[in-house]
N, C-alpha and C positions, 0 to 999 in steps of 0.2 A: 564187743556186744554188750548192750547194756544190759541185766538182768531184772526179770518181773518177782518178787518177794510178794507173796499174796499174804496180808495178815487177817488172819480170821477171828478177831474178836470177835466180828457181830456174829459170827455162825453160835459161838460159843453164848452171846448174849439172847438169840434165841433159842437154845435150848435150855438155858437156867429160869428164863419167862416161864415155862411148864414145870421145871424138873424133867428128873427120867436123864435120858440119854438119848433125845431126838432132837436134831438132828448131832447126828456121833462125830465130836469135835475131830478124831484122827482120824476117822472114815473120811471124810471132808480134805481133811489134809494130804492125805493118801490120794484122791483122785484128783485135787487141786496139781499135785507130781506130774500123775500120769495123763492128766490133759497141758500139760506144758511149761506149767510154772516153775522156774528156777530155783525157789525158797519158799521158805513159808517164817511165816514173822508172826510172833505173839507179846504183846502186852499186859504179864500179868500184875493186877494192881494189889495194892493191900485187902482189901475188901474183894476180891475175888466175884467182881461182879459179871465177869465175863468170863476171860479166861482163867483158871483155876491151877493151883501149885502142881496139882497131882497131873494136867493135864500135860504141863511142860513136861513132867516126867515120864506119861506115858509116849509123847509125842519123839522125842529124843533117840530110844532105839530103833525108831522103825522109820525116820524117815528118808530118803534117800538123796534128797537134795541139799543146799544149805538151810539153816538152821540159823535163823535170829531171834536174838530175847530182846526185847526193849523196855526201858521203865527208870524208875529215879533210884539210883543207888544208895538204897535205905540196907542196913545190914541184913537182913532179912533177904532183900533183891540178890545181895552180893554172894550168898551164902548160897541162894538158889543157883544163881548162874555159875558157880566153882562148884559146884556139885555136878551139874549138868552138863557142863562144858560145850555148850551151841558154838558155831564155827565165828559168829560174831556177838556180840552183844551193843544195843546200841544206848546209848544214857543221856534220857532226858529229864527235865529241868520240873516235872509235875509235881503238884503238891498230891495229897490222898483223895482230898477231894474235889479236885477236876475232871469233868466229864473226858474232856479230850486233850491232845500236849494241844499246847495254842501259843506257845512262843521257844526258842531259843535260849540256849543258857549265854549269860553273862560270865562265858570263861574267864576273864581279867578279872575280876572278883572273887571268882570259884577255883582260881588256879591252884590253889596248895590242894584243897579238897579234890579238885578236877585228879591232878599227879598222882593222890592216894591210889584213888582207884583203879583210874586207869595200870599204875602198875601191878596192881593184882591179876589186873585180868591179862595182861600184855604178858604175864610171867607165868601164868598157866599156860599158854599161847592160845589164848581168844582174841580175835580180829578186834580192834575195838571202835565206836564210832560215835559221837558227839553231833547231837543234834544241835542247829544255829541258825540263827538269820544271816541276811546276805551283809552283815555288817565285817568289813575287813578285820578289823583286832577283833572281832570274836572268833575268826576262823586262824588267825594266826598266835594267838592264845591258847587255842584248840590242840594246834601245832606242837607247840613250848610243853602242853601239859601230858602230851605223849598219844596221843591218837590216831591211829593211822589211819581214819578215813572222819570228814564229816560230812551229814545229813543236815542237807538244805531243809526249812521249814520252808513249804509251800501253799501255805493259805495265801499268801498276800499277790503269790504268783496266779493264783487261779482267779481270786475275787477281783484282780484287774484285768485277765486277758478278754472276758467278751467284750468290753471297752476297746481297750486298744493294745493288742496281743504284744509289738517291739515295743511299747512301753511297759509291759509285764514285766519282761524275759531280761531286759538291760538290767538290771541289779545282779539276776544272779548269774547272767554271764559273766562279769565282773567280777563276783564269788568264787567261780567254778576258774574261771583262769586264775585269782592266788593259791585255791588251796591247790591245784596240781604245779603252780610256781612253788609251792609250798613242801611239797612230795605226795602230799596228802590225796587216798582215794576219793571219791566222792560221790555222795549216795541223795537219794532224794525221795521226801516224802509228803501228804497233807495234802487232801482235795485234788490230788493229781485224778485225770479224768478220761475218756473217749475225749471228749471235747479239748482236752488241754495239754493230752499229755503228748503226741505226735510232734506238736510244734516246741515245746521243751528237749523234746530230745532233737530234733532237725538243731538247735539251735546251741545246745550243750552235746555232744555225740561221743564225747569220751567220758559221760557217765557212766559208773560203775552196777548202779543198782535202782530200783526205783520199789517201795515198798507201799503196795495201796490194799485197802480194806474196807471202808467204808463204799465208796464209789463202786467197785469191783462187787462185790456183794446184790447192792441195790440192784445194777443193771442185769444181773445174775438173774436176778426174779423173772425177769422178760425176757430175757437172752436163752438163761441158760447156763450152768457153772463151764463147759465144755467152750460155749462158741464165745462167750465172753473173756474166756483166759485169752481165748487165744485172738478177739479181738487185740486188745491189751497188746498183747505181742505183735501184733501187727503195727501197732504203733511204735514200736522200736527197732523196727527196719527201714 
């Protein structure tokens, strides 16, 4: 079963729009559980524009699902997620000031860096997961530097399938068959959609995880946080 990880920055970026605590970032969380979702996924950046240090902390004992941190392994990040110990943490390639992740890290470049950390976190025993493009040596790179899962970036998957959906999905099928030749779990994230994400998974089925927020959120407004999760899930059966 592939699992739905809901990341709730935006809930978090419209409550800090006003201040206050509306709407209540682990309230959200909490019912995001109890209406179906597998995980909940947070991004917090330096500038705490969205999700907030204090909020991974409050979020942490009370949640009852899995629990993923994601973000660029700045000592600060590192120090957060070994304190907090989430059942994964996943490590992307952002600068401070990037609106959103927008590409894949260059693990052959980053690999003695990539090993540092990962073994921190691999020796706490936190799940660990590397985000990448569907480019082969970056996912086998990924491999070498100790990762046991990576996260497919999926803009380029989404900005080509109303075009033409098998010429989307062939890269990272091709992806998703080395990293499990590889050992490696594999997870996927980035404009996954109602629209896009059913035939992703029809297409890759031994995905491990899919973590969406942006998408998930918006159709929320019209949907519904309830009938939208579990849209969502419907797309992964």
């Amino acid at each position: 079963m592939t699992r739905l990880s809901v990341n709730i920055n935006k809930v978090a970026t419209l409550r800090n729009a006003r201040g206050g605590d509306i709407p209540n970032v682990v309230k959200v969380a909490l019912d995001c559980e109890t209406f179906g979702a597998d995980g909940i996924t947070v991004h917090p950046r330096p500038d705490e524009r969205h999700i907030r240090r204090a909020d991974v902390y409050d979020l942490r004992p009370l949640l009852r699902t899995e629990f993923n941190i994601e973000g660029y392994p700045s000592p600060e990040f590192i120090d957060l997620v070994l304190k907090v110990k989430p059942h994964q943490v996943t490590l992307v390639p952002d600068s401070p000031t990037q609106i959103t992740s927008n590409s894949g890290w260059d693990t052959k470049t980053n690999i003695d860096f990539l090993t540092d950390v990962l073994d921190q976190f691999n020796t706490a025993g936190i799940r660990t997961s590397v985000f990448v493009s569907t480019d082969t040596e970056m996912i086998e790179y990924a491999a070498k530097a100790g990762a046991d899962r990576v996260e497919l970036y999926t803009e380029p998957y989404a900005t080509a399938f109303p075009k033409d959906p098998e010429i989307a999905i062939a890269p990272f099928v091709e992806a998703a068959r080395v990293a499990r030749k590889l050992g490696l779990g594999l997870n996927a994230g980035h404009d996954l959609s109602l629209l896009n994400l059913n035939f992703f998974y029809k297409n890759i089925p031994w995905l491990d995880e899919v973590s969406i927020g942006h998408a998930l959120i918006s159709d929320a407004l019209y949907l519904g946080l309830e009938r939208t999760i579990q849209e969502y899930k419907n797309c992964l059966r």
